[in-house]
Structures are given as structure tokens and as C-alpha cells.
C-alpha distance (Angstrom), angle and dihedral (degrees) to the residues before:
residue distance angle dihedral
X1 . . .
X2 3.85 . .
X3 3.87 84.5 .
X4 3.55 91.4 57.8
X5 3.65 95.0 47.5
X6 3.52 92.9 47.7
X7 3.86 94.3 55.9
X8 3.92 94.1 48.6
X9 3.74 89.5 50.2
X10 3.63 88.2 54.1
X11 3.64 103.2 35.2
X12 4.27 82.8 55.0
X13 3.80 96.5 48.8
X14 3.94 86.8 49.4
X15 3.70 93.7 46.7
X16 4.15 89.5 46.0
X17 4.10 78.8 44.3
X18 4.00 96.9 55.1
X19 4.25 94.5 38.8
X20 3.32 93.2 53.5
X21 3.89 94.9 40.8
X22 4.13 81.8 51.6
X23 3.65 89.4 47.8
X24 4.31 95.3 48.6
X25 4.05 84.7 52.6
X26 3.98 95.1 57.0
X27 3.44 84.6 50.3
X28 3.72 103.8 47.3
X29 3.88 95.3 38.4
X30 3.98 86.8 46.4
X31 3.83 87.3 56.7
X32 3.57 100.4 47.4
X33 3.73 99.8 -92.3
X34 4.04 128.6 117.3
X35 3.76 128.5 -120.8
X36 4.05 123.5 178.2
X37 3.55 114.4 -146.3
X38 3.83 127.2 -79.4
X39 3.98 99.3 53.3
X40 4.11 111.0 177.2
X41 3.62 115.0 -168.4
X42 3.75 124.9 177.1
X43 3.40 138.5 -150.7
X44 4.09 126.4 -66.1
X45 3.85 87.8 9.7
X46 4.04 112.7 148.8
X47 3.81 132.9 -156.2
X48 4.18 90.4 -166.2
X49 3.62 87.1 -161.2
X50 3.41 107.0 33.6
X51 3.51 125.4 -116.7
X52 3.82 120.7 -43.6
X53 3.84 141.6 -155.3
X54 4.13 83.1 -118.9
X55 3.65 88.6 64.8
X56 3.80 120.1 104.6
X57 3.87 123.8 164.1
X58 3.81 120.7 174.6
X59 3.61 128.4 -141.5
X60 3.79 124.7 -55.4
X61 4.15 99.6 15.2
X62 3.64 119.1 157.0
X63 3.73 120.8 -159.4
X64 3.92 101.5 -165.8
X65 4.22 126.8 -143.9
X66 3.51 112.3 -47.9
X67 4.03 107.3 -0.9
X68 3.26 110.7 155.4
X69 3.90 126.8 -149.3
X70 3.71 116.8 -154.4
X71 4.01 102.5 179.2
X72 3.59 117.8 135.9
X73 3.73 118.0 -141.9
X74 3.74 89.4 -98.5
X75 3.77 94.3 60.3
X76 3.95 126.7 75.7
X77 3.64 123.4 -129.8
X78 3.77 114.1 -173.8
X79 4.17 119.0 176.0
X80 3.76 115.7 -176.7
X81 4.08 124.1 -136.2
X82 3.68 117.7 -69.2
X83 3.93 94.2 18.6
X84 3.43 121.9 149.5
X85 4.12 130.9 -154.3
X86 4.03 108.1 -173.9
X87 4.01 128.3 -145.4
X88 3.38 109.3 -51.9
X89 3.60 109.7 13.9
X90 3.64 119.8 163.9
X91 3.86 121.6 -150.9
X92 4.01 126.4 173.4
X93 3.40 113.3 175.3
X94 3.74 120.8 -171.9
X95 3.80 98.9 164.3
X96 3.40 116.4 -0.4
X97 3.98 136.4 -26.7
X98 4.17 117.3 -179.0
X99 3.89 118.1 -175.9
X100 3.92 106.7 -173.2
X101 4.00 129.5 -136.2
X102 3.91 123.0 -66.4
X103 3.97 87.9 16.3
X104 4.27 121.3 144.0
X105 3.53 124.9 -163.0
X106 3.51 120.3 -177.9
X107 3.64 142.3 -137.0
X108 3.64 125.3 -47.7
X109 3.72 96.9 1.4
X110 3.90 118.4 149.2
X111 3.90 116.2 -143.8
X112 4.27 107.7 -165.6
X113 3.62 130.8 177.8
X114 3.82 94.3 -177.2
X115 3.66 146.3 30.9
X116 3.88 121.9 -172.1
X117 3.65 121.8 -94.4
X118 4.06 118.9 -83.6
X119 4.54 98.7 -149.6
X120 3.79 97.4 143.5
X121 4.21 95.1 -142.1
X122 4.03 94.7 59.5
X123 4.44 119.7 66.9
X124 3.98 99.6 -108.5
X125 4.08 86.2 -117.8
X126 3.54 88.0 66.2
X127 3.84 99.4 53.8
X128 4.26 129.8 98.6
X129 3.23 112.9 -102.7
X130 3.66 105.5 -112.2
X131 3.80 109.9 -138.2
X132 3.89 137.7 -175.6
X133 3.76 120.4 174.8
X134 3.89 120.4 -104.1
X135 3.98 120.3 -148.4
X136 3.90 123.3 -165.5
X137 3.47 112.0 -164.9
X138 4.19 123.2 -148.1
X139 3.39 132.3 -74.3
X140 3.89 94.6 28.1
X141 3.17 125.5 143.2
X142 3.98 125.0 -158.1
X143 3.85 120.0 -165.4
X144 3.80 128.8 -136.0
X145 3.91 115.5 -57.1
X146 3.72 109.6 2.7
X147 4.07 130.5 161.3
X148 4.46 105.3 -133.1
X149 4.05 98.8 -164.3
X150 3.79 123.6 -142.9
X151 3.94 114.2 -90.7
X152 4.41 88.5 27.3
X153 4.12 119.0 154.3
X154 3.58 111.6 -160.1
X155 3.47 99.5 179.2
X156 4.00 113.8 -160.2
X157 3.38 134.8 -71.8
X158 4.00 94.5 32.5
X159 3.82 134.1 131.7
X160 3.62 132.9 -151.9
X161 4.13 123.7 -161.6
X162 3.49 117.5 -135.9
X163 4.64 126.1 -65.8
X164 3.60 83.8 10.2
X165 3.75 108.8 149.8
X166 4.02 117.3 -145.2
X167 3.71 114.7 -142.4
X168 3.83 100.3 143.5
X169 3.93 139.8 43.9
X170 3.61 115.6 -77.6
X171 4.09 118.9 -154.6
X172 3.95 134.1 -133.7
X173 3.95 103.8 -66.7
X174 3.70 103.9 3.0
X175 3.80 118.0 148.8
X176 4.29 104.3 -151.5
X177 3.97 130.4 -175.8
X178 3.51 137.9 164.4
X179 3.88 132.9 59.0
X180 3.18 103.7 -62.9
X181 3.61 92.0 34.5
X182 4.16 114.9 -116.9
X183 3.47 125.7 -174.5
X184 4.25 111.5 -110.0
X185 3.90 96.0 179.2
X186 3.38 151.8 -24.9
X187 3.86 116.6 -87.6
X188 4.72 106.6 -116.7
């Protein structure tokens, strides 16, 4: 019986997964934007703006429970096929965010191109955002809870351990930890 129960819990939270998924590509190919095939979307998740002409999503992304997407319809947000973004994930874009194909992130992790400006005379509230893109290659994969800092490379292949905080370029392979993030070895 708890088999049973198990697979209609599942087979409902796909279903809910795949109609809202079809639902997010009307919406994004409506406004411009391009979606591949295969779009998951869970529950709770937010596009703050809406979707955009500047967004692009390949084939087969899922966008677990409660992402939210903060990209204004300035910014570009581009996620390759077979990416994956994890409950919780956080991504403000004021410029331009990429994520590559076959990449994971993992919950709670916070993707920023921008941080407000830092002049002492002027109320931080008041200041331009200062922005610098950030690309994530393919094949990446980030672990649970880590910071991605405005103007960030993560070139392909790379893997990042869990609370880590990004604020420098990160080369084919590496293997970083540790806040800031420093490279420990190359993945074999």
C-alpha cells in the first residue's frame, strides 16, 4: 500500500511539474522569450518580473519549488538543456546571468550580477546598482547554499562544495570550497 501511495504522490507532483512547465513556456514564448521543450516548474517558484524577451531556456530545465527569478526585462537570463536549479534558488539578474547545459545548482544558492554602490556621501538605497555579467559554464555543479558574485566565470567542467561564496574566476575542472571560494583540485 505504501508503494502505491508513494507512486501517486509522485506521479501528481510530476504532473503539477510538467503543467506548470507547459504553462511558463506560453508565457515566455508569448513575450518574446525562447523555451526548448521539456520545461519542469515546481511549486511557489516566481519570475518577479514576468517573463522577458531576454529569456532563453533550452530543453529539459527544471526550476524546483520555490526558485525565484529576479531579472528585470533589461537583463538576460539564458539556461542551457538539461540544467537544473534546486529548491530555493535565488537568481537576480541585472545584466546578464548564463548557466550552461547539464549544470546543477543546489538548494538555497544565490546567483547576483549586482550589488549597490558603496560612495560614503549618498544613503545606499539611493545608489546604481553596479552590475557585471556572470557566466556558468556546463557541466557544473554547485552544492547546497552558495553566494555566485557579480562579474563570476565558471568556466566548464567545475565543482563547487557547499556555502562556498564565488568572488573570483574559476577554470575548466577546478573543485573550490570555502568562503571566498579557492580552488582545492582539479576534478579527474
Amino acid at each position: 500500500m505504501k508503494i502505491i501511495i508513494n507512486f501517486f504522490i509522485r506521479g501528481k507532483i510530476s504532473f503539477f511539474e510538467m503543467l506548470m512547465g507547459q504553462i511558463w513556456t506560453v508565457l515566455i514564448k508569448l513575450s518574446g522569450g525562447e523555451c526548448g521543450k521539456n520545461l519542469r516548474v515546481g511549486r511557489g517558484v516566481k519570475f518577479k518580473y514576468g517573463p522577458s524577451e531576454k529569456i532563453i531556456f533550452g530543453d529539459n530545465v527544471y526550476i524546483g519549488d520555490f526558485v525565484i527569478i529576479d531579472c528585470n526585462h533589461d537583463s538576460k537570463l539564458y539556461m542551457g538543456s538539461n540544467s537544473y536549479l534546486s529548491v530555493g534558488v535565488f537568481i537576480a539578474s541585472n545584466k546578464s546571468i548564463s548557466i550552461g547545459s547539464s549544470t546543477l545548482i543546489a538548494e538555497y544558492t544565490s546567483i547576483r550580477d549586482h550589488d549597490h554602490g558603496t560612495q560614503l556621501d549618498i544613503e545606499v538605497f539611493k545608489q546604481e546598482n553596479v552590475s557585471f555579467p556572470i557566466h556558468i559554464g556546463e557541466d557544473v555543479w554547485i552544492g547546497r547554499g552558495c553566494v555566485i558574485l557579480k562579474g563570476v566565470t565558471i568556466e566548464n567542467k567545475c565543482i563547487i562544495g557547499a556555502n562556498s561564496v564565488v568572488n573570483k574566476n574559476l577554470y575548466y575542472g577546478d573543485v573550490a570550497v570555502g568562503s571566498p571560494a579557492k580552488k582545492i583540485k582539479s576534478r579527474v
